[in-house]
C-alpha positions in Angstrom: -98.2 -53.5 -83.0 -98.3 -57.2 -84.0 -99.8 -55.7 -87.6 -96.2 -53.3 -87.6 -93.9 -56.6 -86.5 -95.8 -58.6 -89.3 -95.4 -56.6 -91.9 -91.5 -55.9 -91.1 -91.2 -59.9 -91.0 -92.7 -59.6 -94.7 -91.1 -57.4 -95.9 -87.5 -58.9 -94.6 -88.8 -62.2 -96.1 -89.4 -60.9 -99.5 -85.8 -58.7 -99.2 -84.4 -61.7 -98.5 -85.9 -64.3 -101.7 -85.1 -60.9 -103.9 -81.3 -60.9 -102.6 -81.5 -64.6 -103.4 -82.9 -64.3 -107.2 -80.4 -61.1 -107.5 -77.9 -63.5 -106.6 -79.3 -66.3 -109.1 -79.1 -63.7 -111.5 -76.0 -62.3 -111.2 -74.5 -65.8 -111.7 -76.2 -66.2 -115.4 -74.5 -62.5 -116.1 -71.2 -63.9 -115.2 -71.6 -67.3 -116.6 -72.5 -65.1 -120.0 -70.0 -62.5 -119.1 -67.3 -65.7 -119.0 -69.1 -67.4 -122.5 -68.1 -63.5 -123.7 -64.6 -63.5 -122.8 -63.8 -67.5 -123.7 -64.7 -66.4 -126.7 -63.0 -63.2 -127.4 -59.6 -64.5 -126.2 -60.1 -67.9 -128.4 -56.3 -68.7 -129.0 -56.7 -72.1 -130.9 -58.3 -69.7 -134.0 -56.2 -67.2 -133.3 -53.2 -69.4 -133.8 -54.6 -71.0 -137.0 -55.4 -67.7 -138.4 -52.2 -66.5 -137.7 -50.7 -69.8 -139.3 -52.4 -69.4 -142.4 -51.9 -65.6 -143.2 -48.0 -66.8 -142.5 -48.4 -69.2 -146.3 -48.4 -67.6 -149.3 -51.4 -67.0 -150.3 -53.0 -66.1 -153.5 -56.5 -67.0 -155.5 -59.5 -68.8 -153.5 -57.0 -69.7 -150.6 -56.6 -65.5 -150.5 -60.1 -65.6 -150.8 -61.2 -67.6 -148.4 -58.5 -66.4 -145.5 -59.8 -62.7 -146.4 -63.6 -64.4 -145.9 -62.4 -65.8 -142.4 -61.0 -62.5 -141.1 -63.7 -60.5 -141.3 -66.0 -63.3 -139.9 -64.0 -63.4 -136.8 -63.6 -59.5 -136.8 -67.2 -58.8 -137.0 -67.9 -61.3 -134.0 -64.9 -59.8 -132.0 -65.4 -56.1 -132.7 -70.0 -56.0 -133.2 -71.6 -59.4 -132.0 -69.3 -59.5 -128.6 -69.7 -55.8 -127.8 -73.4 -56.2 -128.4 -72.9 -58.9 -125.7 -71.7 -56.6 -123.2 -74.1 -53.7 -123.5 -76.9 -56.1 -123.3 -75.3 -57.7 -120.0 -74.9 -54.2 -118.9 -78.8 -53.6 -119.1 -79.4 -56.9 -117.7 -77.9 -55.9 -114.7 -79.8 -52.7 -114.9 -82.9 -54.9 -114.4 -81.6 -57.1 -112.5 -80.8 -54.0 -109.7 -84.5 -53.1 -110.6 -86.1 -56.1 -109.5 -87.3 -57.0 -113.2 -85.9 -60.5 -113.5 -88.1 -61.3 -116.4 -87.3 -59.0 -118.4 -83.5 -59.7 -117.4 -84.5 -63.4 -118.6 -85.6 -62.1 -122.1 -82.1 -60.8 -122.3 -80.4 -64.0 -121.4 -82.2 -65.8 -123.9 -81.1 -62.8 -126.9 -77.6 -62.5 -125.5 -77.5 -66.7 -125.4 -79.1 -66.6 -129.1 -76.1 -64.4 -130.5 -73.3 -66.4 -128.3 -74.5 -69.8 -129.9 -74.7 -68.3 -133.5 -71.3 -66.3 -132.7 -69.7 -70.0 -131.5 -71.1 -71.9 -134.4 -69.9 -69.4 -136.7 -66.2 -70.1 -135.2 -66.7 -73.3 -135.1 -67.2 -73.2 -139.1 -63.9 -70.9 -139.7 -61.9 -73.6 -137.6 -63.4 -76.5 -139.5 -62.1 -74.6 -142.9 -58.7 -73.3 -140.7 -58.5 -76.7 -140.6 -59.0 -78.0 -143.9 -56.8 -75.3 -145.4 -54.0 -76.0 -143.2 -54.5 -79.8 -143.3 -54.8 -79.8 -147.3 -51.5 -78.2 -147.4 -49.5 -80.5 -144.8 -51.5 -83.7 -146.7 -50.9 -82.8 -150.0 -47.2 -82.8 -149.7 -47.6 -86.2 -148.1 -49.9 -88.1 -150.4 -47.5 -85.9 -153.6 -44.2 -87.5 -152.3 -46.1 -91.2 -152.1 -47.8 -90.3 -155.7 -44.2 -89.4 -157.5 -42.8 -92.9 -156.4 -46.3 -95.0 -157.7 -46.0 -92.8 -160.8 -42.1 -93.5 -161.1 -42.9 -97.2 -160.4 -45.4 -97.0 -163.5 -42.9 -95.2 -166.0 -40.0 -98.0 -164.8 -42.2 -100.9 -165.3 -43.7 -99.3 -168.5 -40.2 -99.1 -169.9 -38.4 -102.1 -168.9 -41.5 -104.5 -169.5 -42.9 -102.7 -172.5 -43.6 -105.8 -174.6 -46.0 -106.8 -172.3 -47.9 -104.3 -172.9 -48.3 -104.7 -176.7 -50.6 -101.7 -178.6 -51.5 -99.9 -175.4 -47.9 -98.7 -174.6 -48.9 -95.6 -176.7 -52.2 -94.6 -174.4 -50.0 -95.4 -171.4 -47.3 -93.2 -172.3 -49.3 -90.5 -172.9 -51.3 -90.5 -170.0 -48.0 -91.1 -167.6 -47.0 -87.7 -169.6 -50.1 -86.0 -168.6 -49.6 -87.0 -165.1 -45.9 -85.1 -165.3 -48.5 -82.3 -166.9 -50.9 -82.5 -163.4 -47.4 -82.7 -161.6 -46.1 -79.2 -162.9 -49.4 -77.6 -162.1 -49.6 -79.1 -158.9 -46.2 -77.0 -158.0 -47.1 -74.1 -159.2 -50.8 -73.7 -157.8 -48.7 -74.7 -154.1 -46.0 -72.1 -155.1 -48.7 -69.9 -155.4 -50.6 -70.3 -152.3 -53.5 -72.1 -154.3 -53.6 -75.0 -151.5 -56.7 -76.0 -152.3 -56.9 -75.8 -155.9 -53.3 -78.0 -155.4 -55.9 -80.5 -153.4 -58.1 -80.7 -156.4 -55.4 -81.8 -158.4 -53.6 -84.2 -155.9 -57.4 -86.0 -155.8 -57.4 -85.7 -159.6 -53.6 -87.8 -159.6 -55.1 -90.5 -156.9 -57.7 -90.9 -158.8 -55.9 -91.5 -162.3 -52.8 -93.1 -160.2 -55.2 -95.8 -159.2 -56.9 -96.1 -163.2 -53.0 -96.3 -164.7 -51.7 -99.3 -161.7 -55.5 -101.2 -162.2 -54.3 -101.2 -166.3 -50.6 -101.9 -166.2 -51.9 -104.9 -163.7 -54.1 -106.4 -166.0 -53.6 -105.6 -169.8 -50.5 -108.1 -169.7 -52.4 -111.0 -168.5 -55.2 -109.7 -170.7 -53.1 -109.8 -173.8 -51.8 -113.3 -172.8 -55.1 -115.0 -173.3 -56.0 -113.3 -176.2 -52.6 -114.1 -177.7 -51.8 -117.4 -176.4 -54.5 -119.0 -173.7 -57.3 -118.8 -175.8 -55.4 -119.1 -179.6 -54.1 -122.6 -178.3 -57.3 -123.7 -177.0 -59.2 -122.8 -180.3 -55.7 -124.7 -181.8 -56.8 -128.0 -179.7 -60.4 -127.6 -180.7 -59.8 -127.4 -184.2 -57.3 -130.2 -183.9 -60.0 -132.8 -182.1 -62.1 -131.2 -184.9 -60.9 -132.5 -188.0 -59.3 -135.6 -186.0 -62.7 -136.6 -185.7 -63.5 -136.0 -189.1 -60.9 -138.3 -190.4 -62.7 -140.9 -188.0 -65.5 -140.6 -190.2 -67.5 -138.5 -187.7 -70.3 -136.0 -189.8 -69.7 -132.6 -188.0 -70.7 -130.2 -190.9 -74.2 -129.5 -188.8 -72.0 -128.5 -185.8 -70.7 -125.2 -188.4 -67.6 -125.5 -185.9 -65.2 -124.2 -188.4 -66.9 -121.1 -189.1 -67.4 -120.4 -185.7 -63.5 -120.8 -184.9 -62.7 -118.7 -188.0 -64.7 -115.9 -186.0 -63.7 -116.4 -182.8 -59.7 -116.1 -184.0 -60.8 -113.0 -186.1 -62.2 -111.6 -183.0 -59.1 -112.5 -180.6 -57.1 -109.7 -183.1 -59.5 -107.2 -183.0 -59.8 -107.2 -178.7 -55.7 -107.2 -178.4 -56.8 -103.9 -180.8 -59.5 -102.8 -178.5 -56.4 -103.2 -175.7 -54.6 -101.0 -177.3 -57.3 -98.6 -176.9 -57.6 -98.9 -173.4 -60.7 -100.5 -173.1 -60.3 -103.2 -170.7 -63.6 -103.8 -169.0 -65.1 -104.8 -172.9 -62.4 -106.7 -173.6 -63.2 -108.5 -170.2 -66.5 -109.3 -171.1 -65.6 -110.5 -174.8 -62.9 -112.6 -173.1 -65.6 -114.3 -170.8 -68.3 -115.1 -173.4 -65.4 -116.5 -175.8 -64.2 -119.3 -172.8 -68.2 -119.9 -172.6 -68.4 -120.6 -176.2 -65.1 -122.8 -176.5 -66.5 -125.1 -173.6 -69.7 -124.9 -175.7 -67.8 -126.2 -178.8 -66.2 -128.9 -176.7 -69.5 -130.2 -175.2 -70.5 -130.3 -178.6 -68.1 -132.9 -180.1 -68.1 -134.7 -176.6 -71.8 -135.2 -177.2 -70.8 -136.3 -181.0 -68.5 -139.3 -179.6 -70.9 -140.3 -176.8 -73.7 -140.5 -179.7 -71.6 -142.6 -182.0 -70.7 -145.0 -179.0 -74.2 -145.2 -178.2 -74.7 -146.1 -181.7 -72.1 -148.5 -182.0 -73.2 -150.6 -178.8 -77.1 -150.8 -179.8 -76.4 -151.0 -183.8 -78.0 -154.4 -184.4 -80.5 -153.7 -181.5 -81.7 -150.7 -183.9 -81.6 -153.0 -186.9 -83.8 -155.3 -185.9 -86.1 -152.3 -184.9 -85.8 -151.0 -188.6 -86.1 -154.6 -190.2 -89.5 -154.6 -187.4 -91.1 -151.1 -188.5 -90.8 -152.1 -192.3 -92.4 -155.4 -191.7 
């Protein structure tokens, strides 16, 4: 009798801890079931797919939206379904007593929901972008006309400061009204992110065209005016110190400011061409070799002066060494 009582106490006990892990179980199907349904009736990519097929679309934008469909299509009508027969024989095991087999199919149905949200995750990013790229470029475009309009004014009522490069400058502003055009009709098109490309492409040369109008007319300045004068005043001090009786012919200074004063012509030239960072650098090592020049004639007039204050000390030092 106590073996009977025993045995019925058992088997309660182990009814009991299997209605517990039924419960446990149960729970993960409807924490999966829920994952499942979250994702089925996802509204925010619903709404943004549903935004986007409202733009005009044509091209890669077409493309891409066409791409994005059936992604979501295939997860909502294959991958989710899967889901649900696979709970539905979960629960089959579950009923059965086979809860590790019912864990094999958690971790499968758990697999495909974090590939099926990652995969959702990817068409919102580029939902996203798409929509984002249309709203921005219509923003930066409206700040880009005014810089650009800016350039063409300046350009045109300030145009002798930009001596030979007005040419290069006018014809890039004019392929900017070019990249302008296209701009409106890739957007009229539905080509929103071909349109991006090009808006980059303008910030880009937007930038190039302000850094140039900023500089060339200061750049032009010293190689018209800074640095001419100052080769003006070296030459000056030059022969001023030649009429003093100072010997400079060693010093080949003339030839040097002949060169230098050739070269000043040829980089407003090499302006004209755009190519400001070389004409920069030719600039620089010209200011080094003026202040060269200078320390050389400053060194000429401290030698005389030496010479002048220790003249009969040397003399005697002369009429000494011939003995």
């Amino acid at each position: 009798m106590e073996f009977l009582i025993g045995i019925i106490i058992v088997g309660i006990i182990l009814l009991l801890v299997s209605m517990f892990f039924k419960k446990k179980y149960y729970r993960k199907v409807d924490q999966l079931e829920s994952w499942k349904v979250d994702m089925m009736n996802n509204q925010s990519i619903l709404h943004e797919l549903s935004k986007v097929k409202s733009l005009k679309m044509t091209g890669q934008t077409e493309q891409l939206f066409e791409k994005w469909r059936r992604q979501w299509e295939d997860i909502v009508a294959v991958e989710l379904p899967e889901v649900e027969e696979m709970l539905f024989d979960a629960e089959n095991r579950i009923d059965r007593f086979l809860f590790h087999k019912a864990n094999a199919i958690f971790t499968s149905i758990e697999e495909i929901l974090n590939q099926a949200e990652d995969k959702v995750e990817k068409i919102k990013e580029e939902l996203d972008e798409l929509v984002g790229s249309e709203e921005q470029n219509r923003r930066e475009m409206e700040e880009l006309s005014v810089g650009f309009h800016e350039c063409k004014k300046k350009l045109l009522t300030q145009r002798h400061q930009f001596g030979p490069a007005v040419v290069l400058l006018e014809e890039r502003l004019a392929d900017i009204e070019t990249n302008f055009q296209a701009y409106d009709e890739k957007t009229n098109n539905g080509d929103y992110l071909e349109a991006r490309e090009i808006v980059l492409n303008l910030m880009k040369e937007y930038d190039e065209i302000s850094s140039l109008m900023e500089t060339i007319p200061s750049l032009l300045q010293i190689c018209k005016q800074e640095l001419p004068q100052q080769l003006k005043e070296l030459k000056d001090g030059y022969y001023s110190m030649s009429d003093q009786g100072f010997f400079l012919e060693h010093l080949e200074l003339e030839g040097k400011i002949i060169s230098l004063e050739k070269n000043l012509i040829e980089w407003q030239e090499e302006v004209g061409q755009l190519q400001i960072d070389a004409v920069h650098e030719h600039v620089e090592k010209a200011k080094d070799e003026i202040n060269e020049l200078y320390d050389l004639l400053e060194e000429e007039v401290h030698g005389r002066h030496y010479f002048i204050q220790n003249k009969e000390k040397l003399k005697r030092k002369l009429l000494f060494i011939k003995g």
